[in-house]
DRENPA-3360 file (N, C-alpha, C; in nm, 2 decimals, always signed):
BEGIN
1 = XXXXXXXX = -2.88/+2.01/-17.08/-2.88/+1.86/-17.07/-3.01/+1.80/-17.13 ~ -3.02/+1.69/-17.24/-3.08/+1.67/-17.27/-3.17/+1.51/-17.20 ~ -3.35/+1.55/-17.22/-3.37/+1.43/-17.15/-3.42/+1.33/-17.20 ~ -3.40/+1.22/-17.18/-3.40/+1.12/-17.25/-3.45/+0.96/-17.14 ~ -3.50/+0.88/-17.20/-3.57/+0.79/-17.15/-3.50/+0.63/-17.20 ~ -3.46/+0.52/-17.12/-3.46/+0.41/-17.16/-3.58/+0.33/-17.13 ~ -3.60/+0.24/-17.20/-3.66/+0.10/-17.20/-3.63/+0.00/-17.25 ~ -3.67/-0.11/-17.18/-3.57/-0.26/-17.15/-3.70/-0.36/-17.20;
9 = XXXXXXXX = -3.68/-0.41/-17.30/-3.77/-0.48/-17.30/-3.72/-0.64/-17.25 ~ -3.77/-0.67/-17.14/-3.75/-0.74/-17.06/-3.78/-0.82/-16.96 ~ -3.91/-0.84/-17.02/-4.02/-0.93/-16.94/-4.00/-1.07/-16.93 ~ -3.90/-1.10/-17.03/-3.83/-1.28/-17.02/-3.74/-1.27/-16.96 ~ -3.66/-1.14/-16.89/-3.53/-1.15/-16.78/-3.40/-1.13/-16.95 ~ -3.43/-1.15/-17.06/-3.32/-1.15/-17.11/-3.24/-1.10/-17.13 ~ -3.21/-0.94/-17.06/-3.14/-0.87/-17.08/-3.09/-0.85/-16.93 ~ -3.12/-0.90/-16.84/-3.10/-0.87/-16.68/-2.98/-0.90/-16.61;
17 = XXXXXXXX = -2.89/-0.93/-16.71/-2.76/-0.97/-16.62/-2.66/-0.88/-16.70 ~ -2.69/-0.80/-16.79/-2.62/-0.66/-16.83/-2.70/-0.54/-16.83 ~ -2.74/-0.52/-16.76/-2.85/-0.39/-16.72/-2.76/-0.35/-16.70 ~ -2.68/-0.34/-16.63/-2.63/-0.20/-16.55/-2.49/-0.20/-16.68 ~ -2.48/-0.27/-16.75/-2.35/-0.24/-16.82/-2.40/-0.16/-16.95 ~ -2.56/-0.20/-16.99/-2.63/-0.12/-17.10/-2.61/+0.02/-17.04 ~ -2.72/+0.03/-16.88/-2.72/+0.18/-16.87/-2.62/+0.26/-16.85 ~ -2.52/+0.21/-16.83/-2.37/+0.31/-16.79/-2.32/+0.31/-16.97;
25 = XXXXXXXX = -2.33/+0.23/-17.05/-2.26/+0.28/-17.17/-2.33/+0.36/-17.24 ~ -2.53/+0.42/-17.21/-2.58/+0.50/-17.30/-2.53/+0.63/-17.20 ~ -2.54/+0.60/-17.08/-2.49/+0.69/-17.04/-2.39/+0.80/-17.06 ~ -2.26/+0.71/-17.09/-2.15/+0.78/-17.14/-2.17/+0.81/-17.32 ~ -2.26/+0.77/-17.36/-2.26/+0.78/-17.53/-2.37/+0.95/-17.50 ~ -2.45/+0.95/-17.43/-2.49/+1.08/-17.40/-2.34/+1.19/-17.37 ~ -2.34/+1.18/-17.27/-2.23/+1.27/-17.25/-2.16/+1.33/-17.35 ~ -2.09/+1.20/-17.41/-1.98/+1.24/-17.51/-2.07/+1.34/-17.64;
33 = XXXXXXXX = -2.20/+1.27/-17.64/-2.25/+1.37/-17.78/-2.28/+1.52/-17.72 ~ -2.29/+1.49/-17.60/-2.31/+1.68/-17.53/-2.20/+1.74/-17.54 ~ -2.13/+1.66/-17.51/-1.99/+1.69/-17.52/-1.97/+1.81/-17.67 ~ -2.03/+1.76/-17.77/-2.00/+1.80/-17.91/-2.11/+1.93/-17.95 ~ -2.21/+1.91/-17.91/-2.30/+1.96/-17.94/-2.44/+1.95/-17.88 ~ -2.59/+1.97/-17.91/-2.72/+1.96/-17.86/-2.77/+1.83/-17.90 ~ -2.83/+1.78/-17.83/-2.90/+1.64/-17.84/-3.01/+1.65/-17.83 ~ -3.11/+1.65/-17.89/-3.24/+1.66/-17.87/-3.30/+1.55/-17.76;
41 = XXXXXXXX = -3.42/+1.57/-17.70/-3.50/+1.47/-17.64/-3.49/+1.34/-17.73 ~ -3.52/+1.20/-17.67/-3.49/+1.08/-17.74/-3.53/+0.95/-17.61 ~ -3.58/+0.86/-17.69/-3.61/+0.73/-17.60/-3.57/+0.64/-17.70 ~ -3.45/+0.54/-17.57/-3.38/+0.43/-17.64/-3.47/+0.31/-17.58 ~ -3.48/+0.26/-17.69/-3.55/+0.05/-17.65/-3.48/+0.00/-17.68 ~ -3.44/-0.10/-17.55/-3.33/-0.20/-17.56/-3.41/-0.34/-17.56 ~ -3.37/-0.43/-17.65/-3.38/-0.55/-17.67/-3.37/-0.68/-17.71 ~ -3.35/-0.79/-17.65/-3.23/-0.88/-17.68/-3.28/-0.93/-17.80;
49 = XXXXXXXX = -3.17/-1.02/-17.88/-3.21/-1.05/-18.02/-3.25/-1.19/-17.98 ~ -3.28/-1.23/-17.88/-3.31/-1.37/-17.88/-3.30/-1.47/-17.95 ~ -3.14/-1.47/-18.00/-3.02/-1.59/-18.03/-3.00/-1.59/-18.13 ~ -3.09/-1.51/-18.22/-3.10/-1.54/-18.36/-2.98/-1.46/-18.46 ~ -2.91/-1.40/-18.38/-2.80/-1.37/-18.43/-2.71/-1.42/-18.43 ~ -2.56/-1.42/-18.51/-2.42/-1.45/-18.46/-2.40/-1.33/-18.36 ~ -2.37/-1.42/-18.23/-2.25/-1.29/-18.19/-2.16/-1.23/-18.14 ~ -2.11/-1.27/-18.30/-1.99/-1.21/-18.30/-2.03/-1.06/-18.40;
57 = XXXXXXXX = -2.16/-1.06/-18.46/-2.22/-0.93/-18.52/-2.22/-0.83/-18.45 ~ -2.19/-0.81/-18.32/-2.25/-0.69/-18.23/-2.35/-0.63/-18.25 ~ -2.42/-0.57/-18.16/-2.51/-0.51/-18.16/-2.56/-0.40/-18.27 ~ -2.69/-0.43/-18.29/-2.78/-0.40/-18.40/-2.84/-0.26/-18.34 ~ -2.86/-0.13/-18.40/-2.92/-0.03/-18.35/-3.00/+0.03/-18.44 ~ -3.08/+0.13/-18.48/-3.15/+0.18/-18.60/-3.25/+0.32/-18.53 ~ -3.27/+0.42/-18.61/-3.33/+0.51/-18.55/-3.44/+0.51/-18.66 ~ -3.60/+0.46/-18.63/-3.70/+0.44/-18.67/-3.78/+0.55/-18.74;
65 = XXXXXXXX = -3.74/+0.67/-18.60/-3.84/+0.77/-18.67/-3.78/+0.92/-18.55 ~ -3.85/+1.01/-18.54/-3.77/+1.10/-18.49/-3.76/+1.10/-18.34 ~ -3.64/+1.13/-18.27/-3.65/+1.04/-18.12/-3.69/+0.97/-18.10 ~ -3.65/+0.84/-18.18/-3.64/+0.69/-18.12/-3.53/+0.62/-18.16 ~ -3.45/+0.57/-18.07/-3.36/+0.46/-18.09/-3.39/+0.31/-18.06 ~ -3.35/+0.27/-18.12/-3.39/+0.10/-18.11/-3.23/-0.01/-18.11 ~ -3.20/-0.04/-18.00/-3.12/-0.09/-17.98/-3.11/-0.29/-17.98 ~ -3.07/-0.37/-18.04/-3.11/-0.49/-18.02/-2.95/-0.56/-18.00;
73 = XXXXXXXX = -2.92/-0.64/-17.91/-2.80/-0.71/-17.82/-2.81/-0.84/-17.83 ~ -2.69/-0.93/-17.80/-2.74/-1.05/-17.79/-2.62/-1.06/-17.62 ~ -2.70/-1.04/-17.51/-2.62/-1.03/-17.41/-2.50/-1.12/-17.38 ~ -2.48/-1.23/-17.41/-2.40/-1.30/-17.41/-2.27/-1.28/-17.47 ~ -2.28/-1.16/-17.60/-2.20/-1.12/-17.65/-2.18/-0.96/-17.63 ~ -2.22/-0.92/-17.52/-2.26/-0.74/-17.53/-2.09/-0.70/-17.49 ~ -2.04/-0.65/-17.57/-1.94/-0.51/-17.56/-1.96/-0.44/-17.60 ~ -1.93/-0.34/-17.49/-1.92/-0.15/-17.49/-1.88/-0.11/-17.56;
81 = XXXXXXXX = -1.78/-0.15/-17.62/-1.73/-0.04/-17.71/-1.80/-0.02/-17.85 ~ -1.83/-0.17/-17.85/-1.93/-0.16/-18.01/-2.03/-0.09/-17.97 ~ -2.10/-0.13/-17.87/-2.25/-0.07/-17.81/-2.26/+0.09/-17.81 ~ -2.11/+0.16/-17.74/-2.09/+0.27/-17.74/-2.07/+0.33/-17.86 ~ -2.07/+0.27/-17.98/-2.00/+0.36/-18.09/-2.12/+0.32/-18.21 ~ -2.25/+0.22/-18.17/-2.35/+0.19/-18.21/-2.49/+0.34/-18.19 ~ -2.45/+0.34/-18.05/-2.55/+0.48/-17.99/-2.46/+0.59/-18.07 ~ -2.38/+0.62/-18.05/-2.33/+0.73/-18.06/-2.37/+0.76/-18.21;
89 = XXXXXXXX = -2.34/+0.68/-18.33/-2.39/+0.69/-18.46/-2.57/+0.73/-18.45 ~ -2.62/+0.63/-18.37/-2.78/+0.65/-18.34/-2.80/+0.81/-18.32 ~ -2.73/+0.84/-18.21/-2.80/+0.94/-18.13/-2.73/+1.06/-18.26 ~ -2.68/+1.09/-18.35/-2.63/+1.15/-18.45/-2.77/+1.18/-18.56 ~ -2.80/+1.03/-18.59/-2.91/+1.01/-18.65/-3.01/+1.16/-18.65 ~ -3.04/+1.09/-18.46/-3.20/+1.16/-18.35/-3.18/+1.31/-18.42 ~ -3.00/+1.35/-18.43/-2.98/+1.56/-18.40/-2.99/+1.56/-18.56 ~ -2.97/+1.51/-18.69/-3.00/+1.53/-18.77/-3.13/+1.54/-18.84;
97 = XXXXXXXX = -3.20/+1.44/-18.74/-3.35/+1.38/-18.79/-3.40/+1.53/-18.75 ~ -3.36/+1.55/-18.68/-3.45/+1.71/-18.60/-3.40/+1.84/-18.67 ~ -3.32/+1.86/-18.74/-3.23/+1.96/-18.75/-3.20/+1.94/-18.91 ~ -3.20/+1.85/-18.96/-3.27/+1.88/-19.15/-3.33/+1.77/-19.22 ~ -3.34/+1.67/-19.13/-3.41/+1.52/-19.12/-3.34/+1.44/-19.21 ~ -3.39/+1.29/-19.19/-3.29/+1.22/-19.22/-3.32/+1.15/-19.43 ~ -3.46/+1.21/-19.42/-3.48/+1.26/-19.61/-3.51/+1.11/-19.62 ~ -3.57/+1.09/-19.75/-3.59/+0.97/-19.83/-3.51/+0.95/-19.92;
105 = XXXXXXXX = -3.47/+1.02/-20.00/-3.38/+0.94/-20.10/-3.21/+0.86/-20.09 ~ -3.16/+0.84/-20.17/-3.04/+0.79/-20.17/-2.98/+0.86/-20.12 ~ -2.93/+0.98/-20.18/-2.91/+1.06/-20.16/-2.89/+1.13/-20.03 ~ -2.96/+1.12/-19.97/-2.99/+1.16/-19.84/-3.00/+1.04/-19.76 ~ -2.96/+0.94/-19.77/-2.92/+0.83/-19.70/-2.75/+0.81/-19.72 ~ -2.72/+0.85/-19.81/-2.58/+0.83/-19.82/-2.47/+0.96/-19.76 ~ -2.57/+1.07/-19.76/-2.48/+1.16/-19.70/-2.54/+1.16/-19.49 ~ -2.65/+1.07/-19.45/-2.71/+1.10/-19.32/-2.60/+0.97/-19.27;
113 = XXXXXXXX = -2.52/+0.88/-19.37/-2.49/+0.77/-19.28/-2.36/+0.83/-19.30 ~ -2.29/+0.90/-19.41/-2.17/+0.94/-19.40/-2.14/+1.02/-19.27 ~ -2.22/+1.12/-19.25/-2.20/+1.20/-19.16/-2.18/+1.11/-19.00 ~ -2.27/+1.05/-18.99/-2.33/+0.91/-18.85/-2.18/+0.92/-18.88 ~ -2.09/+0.85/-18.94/-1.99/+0.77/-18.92/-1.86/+0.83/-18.89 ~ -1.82/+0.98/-18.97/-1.76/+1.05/-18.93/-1.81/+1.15/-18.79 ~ -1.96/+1.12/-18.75/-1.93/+1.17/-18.62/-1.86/+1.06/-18.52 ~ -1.88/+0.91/-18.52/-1.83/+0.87/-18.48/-1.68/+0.87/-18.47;
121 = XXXXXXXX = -1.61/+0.90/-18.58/-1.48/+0.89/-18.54/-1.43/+1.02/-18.51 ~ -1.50/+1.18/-18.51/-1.45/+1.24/-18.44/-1.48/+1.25/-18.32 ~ -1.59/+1.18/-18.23/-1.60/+1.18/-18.12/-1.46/+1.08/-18.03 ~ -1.48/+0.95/-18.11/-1.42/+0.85/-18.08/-1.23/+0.84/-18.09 ~ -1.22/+0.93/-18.19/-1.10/+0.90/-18.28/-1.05/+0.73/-18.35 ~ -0.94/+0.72/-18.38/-0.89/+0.60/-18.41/-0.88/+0.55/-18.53 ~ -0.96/+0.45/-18.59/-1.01/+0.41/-18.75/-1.17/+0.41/-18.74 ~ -1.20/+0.45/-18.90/-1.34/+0.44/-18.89/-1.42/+0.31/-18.90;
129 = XXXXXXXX = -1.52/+0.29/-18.87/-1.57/+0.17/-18.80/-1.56/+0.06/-18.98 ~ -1.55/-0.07/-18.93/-1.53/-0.14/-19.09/-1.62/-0.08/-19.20 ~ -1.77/-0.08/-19.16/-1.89/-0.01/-19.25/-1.80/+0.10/-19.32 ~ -1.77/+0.23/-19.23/-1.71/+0.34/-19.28/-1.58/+0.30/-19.37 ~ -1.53/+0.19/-19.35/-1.41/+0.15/-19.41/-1.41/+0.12/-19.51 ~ -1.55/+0.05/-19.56/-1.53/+0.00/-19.71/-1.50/+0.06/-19.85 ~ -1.42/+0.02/-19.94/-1.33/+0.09/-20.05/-1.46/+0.10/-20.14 ~ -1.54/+0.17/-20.18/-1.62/+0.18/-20.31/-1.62/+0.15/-20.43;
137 = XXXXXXXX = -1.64/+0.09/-20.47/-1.58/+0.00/-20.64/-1.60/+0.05/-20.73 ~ -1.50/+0.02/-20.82/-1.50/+0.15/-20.94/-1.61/+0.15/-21.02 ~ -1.70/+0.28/-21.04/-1.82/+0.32/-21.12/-1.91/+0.33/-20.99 ~ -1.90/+0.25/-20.91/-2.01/+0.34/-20.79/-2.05/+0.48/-20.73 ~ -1.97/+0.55/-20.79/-2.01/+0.72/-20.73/-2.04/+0.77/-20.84 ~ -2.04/+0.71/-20.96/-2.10/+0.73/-21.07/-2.27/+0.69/-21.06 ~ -2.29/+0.57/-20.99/-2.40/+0.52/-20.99/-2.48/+0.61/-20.90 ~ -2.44/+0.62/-20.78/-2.52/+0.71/-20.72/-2.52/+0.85/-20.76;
145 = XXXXXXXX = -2.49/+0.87/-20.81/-2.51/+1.00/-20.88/-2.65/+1.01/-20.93 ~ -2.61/+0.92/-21.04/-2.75/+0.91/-21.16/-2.84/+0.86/-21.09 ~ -2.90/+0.78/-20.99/-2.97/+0.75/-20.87/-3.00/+0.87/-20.77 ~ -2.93/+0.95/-20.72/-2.93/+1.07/-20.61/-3.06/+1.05/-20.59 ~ -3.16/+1.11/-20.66/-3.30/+1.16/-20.64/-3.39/+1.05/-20.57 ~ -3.36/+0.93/-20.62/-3.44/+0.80/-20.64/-3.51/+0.78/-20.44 ~ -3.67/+0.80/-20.46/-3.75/+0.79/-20.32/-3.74/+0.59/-20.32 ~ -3.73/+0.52/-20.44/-3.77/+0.41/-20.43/-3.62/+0.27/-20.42;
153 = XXXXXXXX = -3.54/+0.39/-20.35/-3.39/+0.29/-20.40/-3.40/+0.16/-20.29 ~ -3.30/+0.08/-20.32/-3.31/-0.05/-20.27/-3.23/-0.03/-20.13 ~ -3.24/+0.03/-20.04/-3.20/+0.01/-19.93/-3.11/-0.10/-19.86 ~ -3.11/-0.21/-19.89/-3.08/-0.35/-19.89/-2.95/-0.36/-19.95 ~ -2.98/-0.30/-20.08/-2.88/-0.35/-20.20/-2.81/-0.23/-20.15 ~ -2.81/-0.13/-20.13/-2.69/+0.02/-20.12/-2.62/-0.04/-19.99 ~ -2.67/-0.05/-19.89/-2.60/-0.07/-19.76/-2.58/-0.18/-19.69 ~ -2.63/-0.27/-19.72/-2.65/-0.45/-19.71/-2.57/-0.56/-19.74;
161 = XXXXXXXX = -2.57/-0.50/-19.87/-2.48/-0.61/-19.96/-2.59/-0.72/-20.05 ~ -2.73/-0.69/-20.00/-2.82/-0.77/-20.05/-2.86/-0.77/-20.18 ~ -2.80/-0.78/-20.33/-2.77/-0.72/-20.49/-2.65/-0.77/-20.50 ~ -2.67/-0.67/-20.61/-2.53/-0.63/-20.75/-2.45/-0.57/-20.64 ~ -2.45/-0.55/-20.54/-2.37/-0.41/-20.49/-2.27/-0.48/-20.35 ~ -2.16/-0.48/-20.34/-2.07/-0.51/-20.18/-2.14/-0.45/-20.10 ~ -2.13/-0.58/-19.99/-2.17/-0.53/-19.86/-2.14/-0.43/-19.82 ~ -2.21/-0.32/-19.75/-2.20/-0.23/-19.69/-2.13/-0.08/-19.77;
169 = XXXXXXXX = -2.18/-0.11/-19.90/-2.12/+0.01/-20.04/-2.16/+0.15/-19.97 ~ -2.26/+0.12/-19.94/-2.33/+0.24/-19.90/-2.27/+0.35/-19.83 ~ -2.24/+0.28/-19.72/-2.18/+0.34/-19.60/-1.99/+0.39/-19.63 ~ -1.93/+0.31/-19.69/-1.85/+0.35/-19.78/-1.83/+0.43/-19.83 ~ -1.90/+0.46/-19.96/-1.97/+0.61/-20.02/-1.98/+0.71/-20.00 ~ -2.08/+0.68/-19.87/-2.14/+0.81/-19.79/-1.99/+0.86/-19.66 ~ -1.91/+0.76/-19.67/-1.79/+0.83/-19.55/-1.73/+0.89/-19.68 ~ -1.66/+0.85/-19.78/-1.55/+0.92/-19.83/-1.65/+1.07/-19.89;
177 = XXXXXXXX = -1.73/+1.08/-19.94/-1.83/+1.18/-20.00/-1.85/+1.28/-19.88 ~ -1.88/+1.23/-19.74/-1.83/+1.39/-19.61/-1.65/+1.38/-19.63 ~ -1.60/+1.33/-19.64/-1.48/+1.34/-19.61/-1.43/+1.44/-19.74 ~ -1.44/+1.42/-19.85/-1.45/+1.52/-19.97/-1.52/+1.67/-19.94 ~ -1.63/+1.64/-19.89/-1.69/+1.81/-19.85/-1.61/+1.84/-19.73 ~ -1.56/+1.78/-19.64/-1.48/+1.85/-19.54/-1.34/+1.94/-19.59 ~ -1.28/+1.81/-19.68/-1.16/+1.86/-19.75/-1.16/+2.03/-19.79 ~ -1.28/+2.02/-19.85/-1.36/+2.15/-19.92/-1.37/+2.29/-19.87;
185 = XXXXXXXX = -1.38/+2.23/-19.69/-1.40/+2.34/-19.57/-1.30/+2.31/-19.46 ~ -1.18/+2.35/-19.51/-1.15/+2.30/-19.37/-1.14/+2.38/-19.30 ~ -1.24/+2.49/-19.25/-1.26/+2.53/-19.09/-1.39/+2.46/-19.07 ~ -1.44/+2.33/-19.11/-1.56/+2.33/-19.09/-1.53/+2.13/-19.02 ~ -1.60/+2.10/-18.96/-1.59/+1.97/-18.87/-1.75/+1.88/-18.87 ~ -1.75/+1.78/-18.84/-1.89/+1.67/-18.87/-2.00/+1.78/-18.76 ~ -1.97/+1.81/-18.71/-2.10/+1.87/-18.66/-2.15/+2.05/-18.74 ~ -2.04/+2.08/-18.81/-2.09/+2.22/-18.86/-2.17/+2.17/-18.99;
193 = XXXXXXXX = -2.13/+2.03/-19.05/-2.21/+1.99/-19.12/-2.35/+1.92/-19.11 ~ -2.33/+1.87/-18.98/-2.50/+1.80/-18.94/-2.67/+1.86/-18.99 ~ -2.63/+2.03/-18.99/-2.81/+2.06/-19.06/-2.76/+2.07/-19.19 ~ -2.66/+2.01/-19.28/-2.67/+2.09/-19.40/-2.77/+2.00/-19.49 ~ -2.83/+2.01/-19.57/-2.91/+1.93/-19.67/-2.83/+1.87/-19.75 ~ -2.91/+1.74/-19.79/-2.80/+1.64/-19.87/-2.79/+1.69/-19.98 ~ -2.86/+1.77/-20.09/-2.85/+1.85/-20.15/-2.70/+1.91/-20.22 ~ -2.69/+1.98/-20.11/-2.53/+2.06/-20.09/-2.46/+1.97/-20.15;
201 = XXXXXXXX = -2.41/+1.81/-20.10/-2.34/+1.72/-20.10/-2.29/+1.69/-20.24 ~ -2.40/+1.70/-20.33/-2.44/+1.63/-20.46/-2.29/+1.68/-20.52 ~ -2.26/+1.81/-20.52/-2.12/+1.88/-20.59/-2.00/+1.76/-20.56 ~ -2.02/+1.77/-20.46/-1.91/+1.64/-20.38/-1.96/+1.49/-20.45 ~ -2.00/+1.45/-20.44/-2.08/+1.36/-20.54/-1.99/+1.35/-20.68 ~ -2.04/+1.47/-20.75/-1.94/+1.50/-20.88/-1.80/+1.47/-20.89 ~ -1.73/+1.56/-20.74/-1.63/+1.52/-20.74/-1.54/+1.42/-20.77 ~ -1.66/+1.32/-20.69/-1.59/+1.21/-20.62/-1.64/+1.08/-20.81;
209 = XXXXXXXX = -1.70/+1.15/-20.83/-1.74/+1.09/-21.01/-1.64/+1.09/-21.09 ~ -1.57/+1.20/-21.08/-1.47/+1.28/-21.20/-1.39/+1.20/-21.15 ~ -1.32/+1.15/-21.00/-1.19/+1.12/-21.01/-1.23/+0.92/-20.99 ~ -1.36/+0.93/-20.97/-1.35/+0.75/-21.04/-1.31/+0.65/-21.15 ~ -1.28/+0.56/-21.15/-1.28/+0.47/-21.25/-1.37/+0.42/-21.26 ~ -1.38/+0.40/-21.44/-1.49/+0.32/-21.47/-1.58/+0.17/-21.40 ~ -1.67/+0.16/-21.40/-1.77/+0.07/-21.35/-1.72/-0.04/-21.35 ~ -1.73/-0.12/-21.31/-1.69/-0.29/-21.26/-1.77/-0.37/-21.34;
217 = XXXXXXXX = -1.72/-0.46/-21.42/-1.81/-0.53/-21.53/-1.78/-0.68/-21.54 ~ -1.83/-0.77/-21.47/-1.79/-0.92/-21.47/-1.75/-0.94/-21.56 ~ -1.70/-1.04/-21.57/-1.56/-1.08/-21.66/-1.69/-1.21/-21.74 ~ -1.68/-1.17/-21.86/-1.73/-1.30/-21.92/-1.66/-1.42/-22.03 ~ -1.72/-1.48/-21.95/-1.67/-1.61/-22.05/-1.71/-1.71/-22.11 ~ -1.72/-1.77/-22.17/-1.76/-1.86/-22.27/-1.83/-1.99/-22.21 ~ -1.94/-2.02/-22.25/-2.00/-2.18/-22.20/-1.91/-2.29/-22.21 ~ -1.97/-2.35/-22.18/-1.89/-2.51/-22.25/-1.93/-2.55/-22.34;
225 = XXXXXXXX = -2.08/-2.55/-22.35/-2.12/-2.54/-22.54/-2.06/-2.42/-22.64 ~ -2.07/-2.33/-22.61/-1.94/-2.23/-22.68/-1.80/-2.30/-22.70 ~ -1.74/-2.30/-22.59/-1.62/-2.38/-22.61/-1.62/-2.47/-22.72 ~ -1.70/-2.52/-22.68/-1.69/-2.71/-22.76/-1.74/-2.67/-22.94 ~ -1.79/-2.54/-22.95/-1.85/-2.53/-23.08/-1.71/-2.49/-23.16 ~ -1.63/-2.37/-23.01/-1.51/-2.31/-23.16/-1.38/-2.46/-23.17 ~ -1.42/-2.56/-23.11/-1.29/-2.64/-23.11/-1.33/-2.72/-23.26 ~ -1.48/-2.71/-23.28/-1.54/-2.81/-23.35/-1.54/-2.70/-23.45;
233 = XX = -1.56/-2.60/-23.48/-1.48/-2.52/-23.57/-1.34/-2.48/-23.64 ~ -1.24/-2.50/-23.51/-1.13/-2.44/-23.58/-0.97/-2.55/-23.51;
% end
């Protein structure tokens, strides 16, 4: 059993009228990951977004650095189930971060969030969460390919939507790319892959290249000075 610490940050009372609904759902998001496998030591910080969110966003989580979870809610809007399937990606993060870490490059952000996501849905079952859902657009597994290595990639733009790139490409990517290396193994399940190095993945990568279509290329079209020049021409 592994031990683990909360904190509430909560000296404005903002989170005080779902305490006990926070601590019973990290609660159960523990279990379920013991359930699967080892959880390293970890301390979660809970705290509220103080309004500045929609929410209807649900809760925001992120694993900063090695056992730490950082959890942020907007209590008004807190459901468990999001909350519970927020940790559970988190606390996935914590056993990878320990166990082949969670790496700098693309690369290794695209195969640490694939994995987060298919652990959640084999803990969870059902459909994979929207993030995990997104369709990849054609020439994007091509892109990251030729990127893999890249320490300086745009974090924002891969998983955000903040760029050239659909919201939440990233996460997309990185589900169907474990789902490709599982295909590959099938005696093998999201946790026999958790220490593998993103590395390994890259073949899968290829894969997932070869059976793409070409890159997505905005459609161009003509000014209205263009226009007006070929009418005045022809």
């Amino acid at each position: 059993m592994t031990v683990w610490n909360i904190h509430f940050l909560n000296a404005r009372h903002g989170l005080t009228r779902v305490l006990p609904e926070i601590r019973e759902v990290a609660r159960q998001a523990v279990a379920l990951v013991e359930a699967e496998c080892d959880l390293p030591r970890f301390d979660l910080v809970v705290k509220p977004d103080g309004g500045r969110r929609n929410v209807d966003r649900g809760p925001q989580a992120r694993t900063p650095a090695a056992g730490q979870i950082e959890l942020t809610l907007n209590p008004d809007g807190f459901a468990a189930d999001a909350t519970l399937r927020a940790l559970l990606r988190e606390m996935h993060h914590v056993i990878r971060h320990d166990r082949a870490g969670y790496g700098r490059s693309l690369g290794d952000a695209l195969v640490a969030e694939g994995l987060a996501g298919h652990f959640v849905l084999h803990v969870m079952g059902g459909r994979a969460d929207p993030r995990d859902a997104t369709a990849p657009a054609p020439g994007l597994a091509r892109k990251a390919l030729n990127e893999w290595s890249r320490l300086d990639f745009d974090r924002a733009r891969w998983f955000e939507g903040k760029g050239d790139l659909r919201k939440w490409a990233g996460y997309g990517l990185g589900h169907r790319l474990v789902a490709d290396e599982l295909a590959q193994q099938p005696d093998a399940d999201v946790t026999t892959l958790t220490p593998v190095k993103a590395e390994v993945f890259r073949a899968a990568m290829r894969r997932l290249v070869s059976s793409d279509g070409p890159e997505e290329t905005p459609e161009i079209t003509d000014s209205p000075a263009q226009n007006a020049a070929k009418d005045a021409a022809g």
